[in-house]
DSSP file (Angstrom, degrees, kcal/mol; ACC not computed):
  #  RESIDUE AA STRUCTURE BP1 BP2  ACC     N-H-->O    O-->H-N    N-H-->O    O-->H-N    TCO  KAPPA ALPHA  PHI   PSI    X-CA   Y-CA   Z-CA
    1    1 A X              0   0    0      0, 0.0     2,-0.1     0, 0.0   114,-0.0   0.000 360.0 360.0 360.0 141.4   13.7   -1.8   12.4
    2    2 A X        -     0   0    0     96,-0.1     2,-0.5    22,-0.0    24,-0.1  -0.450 360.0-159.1 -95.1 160.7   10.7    0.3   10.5
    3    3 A X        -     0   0    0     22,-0.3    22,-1.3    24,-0.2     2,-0.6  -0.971  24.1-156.2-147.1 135.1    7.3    0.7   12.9
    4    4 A X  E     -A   24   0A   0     -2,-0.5    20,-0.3    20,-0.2   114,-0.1  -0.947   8.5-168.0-112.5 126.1    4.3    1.6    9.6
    5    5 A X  E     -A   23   0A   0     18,-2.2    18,-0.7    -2,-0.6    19,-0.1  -0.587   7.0-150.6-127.6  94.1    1.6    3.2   10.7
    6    6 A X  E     -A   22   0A   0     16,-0.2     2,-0.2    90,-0.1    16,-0.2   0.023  15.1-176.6 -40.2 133.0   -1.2    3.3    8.2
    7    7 A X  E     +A   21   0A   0     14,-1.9    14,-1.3   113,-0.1     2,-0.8  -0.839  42.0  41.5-133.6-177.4   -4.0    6.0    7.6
    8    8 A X        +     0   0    0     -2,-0.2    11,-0.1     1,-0.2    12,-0.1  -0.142  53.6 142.7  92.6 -60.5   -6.9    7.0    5.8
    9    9 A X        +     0   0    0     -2,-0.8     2,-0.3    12,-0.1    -1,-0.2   0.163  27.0 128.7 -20.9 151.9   -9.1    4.2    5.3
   10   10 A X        -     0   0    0    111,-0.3   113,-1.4   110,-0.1     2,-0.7  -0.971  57.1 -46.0-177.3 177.4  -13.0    4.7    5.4
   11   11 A X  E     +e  123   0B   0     -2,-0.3     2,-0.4   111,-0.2   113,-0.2  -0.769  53.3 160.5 -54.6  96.5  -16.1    4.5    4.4
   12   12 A X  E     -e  124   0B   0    111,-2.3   113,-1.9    -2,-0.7     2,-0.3  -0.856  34.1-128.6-128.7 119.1  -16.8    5.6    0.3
   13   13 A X  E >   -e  125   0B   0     -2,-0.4     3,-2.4   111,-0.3   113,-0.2  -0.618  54.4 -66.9 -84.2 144.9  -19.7    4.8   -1.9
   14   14 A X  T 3  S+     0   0    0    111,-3.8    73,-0.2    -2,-0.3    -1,-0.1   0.286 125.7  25.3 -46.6 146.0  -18.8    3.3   -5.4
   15   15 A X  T 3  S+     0   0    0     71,-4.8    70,-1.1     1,-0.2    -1,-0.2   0.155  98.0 119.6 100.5 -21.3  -17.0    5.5   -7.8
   16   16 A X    <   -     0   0    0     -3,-2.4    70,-1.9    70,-0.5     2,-0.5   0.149  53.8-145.7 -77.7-166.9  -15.8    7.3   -4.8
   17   17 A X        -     0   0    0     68,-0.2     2,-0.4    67,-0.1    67,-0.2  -0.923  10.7-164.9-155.9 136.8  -11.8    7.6   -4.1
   18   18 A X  E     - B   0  83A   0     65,-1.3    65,-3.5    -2,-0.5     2,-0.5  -0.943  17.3-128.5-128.5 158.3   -9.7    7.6   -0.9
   19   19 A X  E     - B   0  82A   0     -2,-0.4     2,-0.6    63,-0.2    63,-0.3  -0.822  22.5-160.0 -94.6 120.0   -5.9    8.5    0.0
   20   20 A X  E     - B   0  81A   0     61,-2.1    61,-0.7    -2,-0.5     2,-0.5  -0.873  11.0-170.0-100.8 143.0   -3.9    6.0    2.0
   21   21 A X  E     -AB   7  80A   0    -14,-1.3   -14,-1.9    -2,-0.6     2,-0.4  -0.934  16.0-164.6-120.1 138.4   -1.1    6.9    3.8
   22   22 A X  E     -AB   6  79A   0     57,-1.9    57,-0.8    -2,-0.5   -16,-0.2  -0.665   4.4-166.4-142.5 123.3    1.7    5.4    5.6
   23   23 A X  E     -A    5   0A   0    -18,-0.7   -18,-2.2    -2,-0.4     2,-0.3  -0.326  10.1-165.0 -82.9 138.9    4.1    7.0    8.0
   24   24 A X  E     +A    4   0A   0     53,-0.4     2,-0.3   -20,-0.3   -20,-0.2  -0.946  12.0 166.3 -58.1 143.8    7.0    5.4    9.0
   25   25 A X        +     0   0    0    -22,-1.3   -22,-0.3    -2,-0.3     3,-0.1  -0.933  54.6  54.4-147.1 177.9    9.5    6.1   11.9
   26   26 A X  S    S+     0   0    0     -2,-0.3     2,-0.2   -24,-0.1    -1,-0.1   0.723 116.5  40.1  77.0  27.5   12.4    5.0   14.1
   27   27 A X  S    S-     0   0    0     -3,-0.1     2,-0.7   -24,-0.1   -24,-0.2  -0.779  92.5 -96.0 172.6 144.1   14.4    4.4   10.2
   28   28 A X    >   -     0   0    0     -2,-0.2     3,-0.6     1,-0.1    47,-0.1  -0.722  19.1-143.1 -70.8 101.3   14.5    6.1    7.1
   29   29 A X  G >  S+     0   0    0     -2,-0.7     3,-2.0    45,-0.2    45,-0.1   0.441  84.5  87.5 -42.8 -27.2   12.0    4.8    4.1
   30   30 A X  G 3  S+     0   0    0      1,-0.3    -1,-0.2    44,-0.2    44,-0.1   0.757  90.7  44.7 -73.7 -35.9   15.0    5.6    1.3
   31   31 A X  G <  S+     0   0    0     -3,-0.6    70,-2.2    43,-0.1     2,-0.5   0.218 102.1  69.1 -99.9   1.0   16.3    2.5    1.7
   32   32 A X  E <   -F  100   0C   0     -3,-2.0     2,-0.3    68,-0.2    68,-0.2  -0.921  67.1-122.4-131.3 134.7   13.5    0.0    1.7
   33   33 A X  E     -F   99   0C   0     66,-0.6    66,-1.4    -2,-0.5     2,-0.3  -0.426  30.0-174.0 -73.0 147.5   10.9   -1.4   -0.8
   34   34 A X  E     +FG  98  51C   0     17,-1.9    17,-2.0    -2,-0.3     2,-0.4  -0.761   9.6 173.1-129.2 170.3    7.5   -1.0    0.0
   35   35 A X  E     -F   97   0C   0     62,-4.8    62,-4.3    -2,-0.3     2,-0.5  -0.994  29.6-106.4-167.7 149.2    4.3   -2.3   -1.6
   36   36 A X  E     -F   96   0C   0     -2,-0.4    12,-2.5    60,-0.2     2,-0.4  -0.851  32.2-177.2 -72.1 116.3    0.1   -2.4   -0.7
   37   37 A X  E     -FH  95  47C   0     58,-1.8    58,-2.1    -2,-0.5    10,-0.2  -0.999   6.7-158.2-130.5 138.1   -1.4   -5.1    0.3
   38   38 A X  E     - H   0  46C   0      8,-1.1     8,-1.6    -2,-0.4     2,-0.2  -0.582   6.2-164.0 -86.2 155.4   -5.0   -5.9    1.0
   39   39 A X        -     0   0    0      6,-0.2    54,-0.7    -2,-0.2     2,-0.2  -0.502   3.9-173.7-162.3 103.7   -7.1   -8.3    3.0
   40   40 A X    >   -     0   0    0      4,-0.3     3,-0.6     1,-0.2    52,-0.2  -0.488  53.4 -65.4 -85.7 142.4  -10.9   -9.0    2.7
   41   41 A X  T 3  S-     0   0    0      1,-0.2    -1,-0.2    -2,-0.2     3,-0.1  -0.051 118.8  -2.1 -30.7 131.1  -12.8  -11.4    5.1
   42   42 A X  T 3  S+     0   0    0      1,-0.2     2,-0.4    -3,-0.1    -1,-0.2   0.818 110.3 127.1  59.7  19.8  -11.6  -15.2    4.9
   43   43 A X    <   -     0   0    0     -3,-0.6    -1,-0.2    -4,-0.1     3,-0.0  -0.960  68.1-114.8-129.3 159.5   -9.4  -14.1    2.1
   44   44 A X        -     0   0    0     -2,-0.4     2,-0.7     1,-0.1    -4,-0.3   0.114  44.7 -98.8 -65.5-173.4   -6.0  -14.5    1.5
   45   45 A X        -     0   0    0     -6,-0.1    -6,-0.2    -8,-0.0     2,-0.2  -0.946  45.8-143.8-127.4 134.3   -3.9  -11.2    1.5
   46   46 A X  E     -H   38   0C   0     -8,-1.6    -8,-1.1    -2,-0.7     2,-0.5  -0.486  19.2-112.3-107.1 166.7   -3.2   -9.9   -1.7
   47   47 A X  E     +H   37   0C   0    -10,-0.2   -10,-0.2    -2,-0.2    -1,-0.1  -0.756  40.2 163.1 -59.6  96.7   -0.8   -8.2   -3.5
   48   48 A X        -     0   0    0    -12,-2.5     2,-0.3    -2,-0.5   -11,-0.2   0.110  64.0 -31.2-124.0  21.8   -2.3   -4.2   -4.5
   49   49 A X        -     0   0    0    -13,-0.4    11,-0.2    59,-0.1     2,-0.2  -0.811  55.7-165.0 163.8-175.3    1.0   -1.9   -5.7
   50   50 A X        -     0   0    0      9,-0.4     9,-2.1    -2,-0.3     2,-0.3  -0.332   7.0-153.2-157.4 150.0    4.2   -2.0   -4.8
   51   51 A X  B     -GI  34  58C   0    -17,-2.0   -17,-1.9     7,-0.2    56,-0.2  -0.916  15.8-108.7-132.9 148.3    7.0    0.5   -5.3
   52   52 A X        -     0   0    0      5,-0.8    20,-0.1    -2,-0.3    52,-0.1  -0.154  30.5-113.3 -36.4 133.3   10.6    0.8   -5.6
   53   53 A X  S    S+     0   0    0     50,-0.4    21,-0.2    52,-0.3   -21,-0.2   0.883 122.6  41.6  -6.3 -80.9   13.1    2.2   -3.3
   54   54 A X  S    S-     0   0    0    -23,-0.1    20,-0.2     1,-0.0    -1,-0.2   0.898 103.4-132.4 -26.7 -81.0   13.7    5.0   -5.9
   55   55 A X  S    S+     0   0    0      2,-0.1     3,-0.1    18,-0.1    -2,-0.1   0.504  84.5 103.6 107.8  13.5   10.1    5.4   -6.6
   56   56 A X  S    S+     0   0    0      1,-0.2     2,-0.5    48,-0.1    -3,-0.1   0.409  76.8  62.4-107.2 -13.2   10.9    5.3  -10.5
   57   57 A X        +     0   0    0     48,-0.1    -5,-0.8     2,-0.0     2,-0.2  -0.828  64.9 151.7-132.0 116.3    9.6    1.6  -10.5
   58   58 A X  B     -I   51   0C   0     -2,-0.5     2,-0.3    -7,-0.2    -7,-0.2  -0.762  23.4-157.1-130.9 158.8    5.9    0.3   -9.6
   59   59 A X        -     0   0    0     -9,-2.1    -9,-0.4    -2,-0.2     2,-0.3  -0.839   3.8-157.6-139.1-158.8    3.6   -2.3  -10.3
   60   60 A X        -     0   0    0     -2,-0.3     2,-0.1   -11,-0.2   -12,-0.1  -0.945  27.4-119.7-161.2 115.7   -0.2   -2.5   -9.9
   61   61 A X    >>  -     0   0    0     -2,-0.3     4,-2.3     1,-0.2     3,-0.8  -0.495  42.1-108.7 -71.0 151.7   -2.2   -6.2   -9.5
   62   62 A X  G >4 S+     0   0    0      1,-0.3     3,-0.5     2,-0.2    -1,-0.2   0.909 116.1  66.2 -46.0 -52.8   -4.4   -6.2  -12.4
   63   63 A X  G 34 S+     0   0    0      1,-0.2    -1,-0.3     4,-0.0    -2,-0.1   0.867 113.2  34.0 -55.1 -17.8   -7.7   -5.7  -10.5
   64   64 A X  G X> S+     0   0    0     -3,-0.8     3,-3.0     3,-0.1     4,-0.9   0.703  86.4 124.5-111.2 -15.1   -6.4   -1.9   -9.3
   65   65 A X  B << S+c   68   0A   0     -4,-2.3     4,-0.1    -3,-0.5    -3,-0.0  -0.228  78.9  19.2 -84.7 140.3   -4.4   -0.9  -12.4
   66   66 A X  T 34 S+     0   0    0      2,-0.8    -1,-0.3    -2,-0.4     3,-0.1   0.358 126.7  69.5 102.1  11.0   -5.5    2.4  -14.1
   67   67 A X  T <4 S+     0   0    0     -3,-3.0    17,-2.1     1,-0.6     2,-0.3   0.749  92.8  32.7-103.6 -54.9   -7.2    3.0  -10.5
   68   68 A X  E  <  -cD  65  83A   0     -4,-0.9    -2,-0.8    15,-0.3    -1,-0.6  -0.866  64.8-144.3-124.3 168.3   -4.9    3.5   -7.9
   69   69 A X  E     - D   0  82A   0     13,-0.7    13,-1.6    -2,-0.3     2,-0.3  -0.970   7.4-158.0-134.4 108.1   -1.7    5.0   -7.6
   70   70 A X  E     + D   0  81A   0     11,-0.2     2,-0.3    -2,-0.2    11,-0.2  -0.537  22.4 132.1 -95.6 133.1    1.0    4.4   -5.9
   71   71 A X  E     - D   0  80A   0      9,-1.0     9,-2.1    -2,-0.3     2,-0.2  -0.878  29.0-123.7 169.5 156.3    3.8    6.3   -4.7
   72   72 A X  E     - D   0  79A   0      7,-0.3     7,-0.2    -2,-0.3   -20,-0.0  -0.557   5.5-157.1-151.2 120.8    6.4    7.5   -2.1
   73   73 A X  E >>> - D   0  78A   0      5,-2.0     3,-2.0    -2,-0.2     4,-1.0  -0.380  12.8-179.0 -86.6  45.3    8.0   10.5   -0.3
   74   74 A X  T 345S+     0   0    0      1,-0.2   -45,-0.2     2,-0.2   -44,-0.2   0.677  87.2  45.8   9.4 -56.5   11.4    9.7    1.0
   75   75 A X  T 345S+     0   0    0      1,-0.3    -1,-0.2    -2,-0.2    -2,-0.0   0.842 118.1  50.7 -90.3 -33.0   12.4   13.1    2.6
   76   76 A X  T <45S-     0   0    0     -3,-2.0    -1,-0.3     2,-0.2    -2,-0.2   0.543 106.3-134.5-101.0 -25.4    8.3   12.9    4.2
   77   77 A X  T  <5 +     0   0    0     -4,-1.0   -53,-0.4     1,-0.3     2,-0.2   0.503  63.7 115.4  90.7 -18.1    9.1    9.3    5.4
   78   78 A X  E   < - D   0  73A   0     -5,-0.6    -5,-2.0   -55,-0.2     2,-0.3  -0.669  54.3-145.1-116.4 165.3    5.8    8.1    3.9
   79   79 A X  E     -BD  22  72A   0    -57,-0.8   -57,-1.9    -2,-0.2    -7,-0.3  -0.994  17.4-137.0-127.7 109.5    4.2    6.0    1.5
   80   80 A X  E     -BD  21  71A   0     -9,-2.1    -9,-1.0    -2,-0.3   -59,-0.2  -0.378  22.3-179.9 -59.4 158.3    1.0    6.4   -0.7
   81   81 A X  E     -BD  20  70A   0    -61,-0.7   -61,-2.1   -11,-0.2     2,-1.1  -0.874  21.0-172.3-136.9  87.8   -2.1    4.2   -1.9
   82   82 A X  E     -BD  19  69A   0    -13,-1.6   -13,-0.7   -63,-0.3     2,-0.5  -0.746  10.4-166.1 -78.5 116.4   -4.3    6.8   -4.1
   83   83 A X  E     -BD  18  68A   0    -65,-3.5   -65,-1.3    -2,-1.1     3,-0.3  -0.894   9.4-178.1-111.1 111.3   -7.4    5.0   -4.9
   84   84 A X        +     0   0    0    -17,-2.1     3,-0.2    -2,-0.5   -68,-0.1  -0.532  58.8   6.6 -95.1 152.0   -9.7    6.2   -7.5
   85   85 A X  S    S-     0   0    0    -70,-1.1   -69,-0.2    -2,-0.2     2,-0.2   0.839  86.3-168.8  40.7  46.3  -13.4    4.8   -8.9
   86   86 A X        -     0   0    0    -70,-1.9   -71,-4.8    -3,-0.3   -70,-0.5  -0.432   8.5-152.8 -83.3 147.4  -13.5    2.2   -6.2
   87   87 A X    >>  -     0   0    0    -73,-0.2     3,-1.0    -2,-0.2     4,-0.9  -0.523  27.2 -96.2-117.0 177.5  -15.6   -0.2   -6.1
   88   88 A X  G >4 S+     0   0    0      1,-0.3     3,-2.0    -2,-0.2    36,-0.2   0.986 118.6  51.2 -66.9 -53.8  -17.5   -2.6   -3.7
   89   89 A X  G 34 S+     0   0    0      1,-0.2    -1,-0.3    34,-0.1   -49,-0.1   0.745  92.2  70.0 -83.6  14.8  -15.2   -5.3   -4.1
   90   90 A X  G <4 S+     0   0    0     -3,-1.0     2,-0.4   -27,-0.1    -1,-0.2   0.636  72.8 123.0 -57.9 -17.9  -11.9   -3.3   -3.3
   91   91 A X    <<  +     0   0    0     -3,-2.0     2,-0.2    -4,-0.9    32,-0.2  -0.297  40.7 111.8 -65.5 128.2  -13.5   -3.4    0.1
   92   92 A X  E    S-K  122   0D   0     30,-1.7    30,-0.7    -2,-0.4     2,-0.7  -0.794  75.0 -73.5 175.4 162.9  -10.7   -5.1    2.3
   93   93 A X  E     -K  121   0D   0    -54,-0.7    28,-0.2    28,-0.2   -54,-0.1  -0.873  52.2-138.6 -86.1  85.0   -8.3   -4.6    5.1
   94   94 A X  E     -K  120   0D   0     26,-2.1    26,-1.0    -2,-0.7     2,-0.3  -0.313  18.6-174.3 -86.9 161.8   -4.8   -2.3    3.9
   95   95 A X  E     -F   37   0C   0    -58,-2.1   -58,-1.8    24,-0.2     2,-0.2  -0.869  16.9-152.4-143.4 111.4   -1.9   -3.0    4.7
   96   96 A X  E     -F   36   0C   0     -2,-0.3    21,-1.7   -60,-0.2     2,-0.3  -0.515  22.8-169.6 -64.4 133.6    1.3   -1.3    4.3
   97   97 A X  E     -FJ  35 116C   0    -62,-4.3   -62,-4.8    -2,-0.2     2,-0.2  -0.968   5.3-156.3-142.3 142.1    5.0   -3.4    4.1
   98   98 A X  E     +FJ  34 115C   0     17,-0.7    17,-1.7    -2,-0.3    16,-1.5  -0.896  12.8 176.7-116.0 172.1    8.4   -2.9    4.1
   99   99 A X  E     -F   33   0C   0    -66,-1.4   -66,-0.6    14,-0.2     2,-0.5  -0.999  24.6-135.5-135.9 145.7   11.6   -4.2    3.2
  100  100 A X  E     +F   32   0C   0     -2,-0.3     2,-0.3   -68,-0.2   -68,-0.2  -0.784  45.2 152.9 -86.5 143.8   15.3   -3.0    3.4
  101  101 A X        -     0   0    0    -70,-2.2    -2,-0.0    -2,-0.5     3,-0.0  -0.982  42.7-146.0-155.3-170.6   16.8   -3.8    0.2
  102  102 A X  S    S+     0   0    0     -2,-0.3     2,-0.4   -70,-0.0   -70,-0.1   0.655  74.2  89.5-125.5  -6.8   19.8   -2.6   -2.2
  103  103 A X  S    S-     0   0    0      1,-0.1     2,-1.7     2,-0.1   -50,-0.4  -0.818  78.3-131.9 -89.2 136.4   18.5   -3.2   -5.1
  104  104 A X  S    S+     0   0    0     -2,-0.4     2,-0.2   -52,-0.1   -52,-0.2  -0.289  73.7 106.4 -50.2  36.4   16.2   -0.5   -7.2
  105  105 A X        -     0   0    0     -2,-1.7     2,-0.6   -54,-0.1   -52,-0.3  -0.751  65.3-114.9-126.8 173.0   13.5   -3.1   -7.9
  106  106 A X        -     0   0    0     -2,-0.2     2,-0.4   -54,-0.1   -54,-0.1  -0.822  18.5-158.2-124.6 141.9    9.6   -4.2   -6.8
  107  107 A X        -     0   0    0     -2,-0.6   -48,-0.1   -56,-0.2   -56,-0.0  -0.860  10.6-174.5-109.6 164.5    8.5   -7.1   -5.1
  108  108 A X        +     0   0    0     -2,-0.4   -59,-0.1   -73,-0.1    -1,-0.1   0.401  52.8  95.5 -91.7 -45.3    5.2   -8.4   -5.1
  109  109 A X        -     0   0    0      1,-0.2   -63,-0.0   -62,-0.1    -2,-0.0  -0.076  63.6-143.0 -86.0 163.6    5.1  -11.2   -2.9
  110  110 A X  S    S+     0   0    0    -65,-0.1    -1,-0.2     2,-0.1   -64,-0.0   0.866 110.6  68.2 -79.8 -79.5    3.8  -10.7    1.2
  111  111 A X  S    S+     0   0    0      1,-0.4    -1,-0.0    -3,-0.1     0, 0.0   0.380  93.5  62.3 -35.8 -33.8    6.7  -13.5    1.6
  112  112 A X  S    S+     0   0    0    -13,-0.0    -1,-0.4     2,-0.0     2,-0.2   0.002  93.7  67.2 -99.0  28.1    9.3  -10.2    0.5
  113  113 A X        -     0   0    0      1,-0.1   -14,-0.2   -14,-0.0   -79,-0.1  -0.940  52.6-173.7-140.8 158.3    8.7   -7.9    3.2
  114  114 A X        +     0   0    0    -16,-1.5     2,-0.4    -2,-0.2   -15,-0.2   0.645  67.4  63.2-106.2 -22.6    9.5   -8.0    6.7
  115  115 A X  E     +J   98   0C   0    -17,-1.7   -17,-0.7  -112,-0.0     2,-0.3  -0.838  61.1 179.8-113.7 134.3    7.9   -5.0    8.3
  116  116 A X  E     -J   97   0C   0     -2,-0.4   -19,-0.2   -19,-0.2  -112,-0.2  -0.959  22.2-137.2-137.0 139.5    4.2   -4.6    8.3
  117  117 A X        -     0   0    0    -21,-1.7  -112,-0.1    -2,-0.3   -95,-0.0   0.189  30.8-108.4 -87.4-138.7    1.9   -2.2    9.5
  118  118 A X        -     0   0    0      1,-0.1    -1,-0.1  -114,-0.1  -113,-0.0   0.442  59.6-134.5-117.8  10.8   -1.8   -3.1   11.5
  119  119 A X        -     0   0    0    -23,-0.1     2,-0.4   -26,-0.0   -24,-0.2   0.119   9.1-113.3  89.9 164.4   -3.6   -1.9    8.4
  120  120 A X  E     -K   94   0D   0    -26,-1.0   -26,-2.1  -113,-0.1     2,-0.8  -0.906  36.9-102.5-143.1 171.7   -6.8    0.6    8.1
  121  121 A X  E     -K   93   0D   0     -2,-0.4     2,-0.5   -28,-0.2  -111,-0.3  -0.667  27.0-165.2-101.1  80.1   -9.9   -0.4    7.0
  122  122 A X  E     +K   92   0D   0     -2,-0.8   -30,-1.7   -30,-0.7     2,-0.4  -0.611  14.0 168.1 -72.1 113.8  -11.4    0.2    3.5
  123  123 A X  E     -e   11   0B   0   -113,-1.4  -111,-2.3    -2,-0.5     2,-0.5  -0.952  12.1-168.5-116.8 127.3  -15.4   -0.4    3.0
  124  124 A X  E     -e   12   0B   0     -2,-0.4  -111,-0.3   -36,-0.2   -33,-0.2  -0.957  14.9-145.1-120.1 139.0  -17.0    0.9   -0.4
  125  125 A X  E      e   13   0B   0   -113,-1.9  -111,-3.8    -2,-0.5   -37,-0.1  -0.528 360.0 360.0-118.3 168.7  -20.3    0.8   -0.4
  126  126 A X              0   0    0     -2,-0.2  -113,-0.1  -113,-0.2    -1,-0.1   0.610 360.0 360.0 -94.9 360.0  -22.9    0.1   -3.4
């Protein structure tokens, strides 16, 4: 079993840009997809990146692409969320997830990972 711990989150005024990170331990990242997910008050929790085992294959929900960037150390154990231009409504709860799987592909869905971490807090302000 993977234990996430998430970093990074803060406070940023619009335009500004933050790093997320997230550390995994007690298993080895190589083997599992992982993906961004967000959650604003009273909102559902969305879908924000998610990346391949590999790290050769990503996607990006519409609202963040050409914004943030997602993407993965293996050997470091950890998983990035580079967020650029952010704006007031990115502001939201992150949440980093994994999944073991054997296939080289990305899921999307909460519903397709098993491991989550307790999230850090992004507010961008106007």
């Amino acid at each position: 079993q993977v234990q996430l711990v998430e970093s990074g989150g803060g406070l940023v005024q619009a335009g500004g840009s933050l790093r997320l990170s997230c550390a995994a331990s007690k298993r080895t990242i190589s083997s599992y997809a992982m993906g961004w997910f967000r959650q604003a008050p009273e909102k559902e929790r969305e879908s924000v990146a998610a990346i391949s085992r590999s790290g050769d294959n990503t996607y990006y929900d519409d609202s963040v692409k050409g914004r943030f960037t997602i993407s993965r150390d293996n050997a470091k154990n950890t998983l990035y969320l580079q967020m650029n231009s952010l704006q007031p409504e990115d502001t939201a709860a992150y949440y980093c997830a994994a999944d073991q799987r054997y296939s080289d592909t990305v899921y999307m869905r909460r519903y397709d990972y098993a491991y989550w971490g307790q999230g850090t807090q992004v507010t961008v302000s106007s």
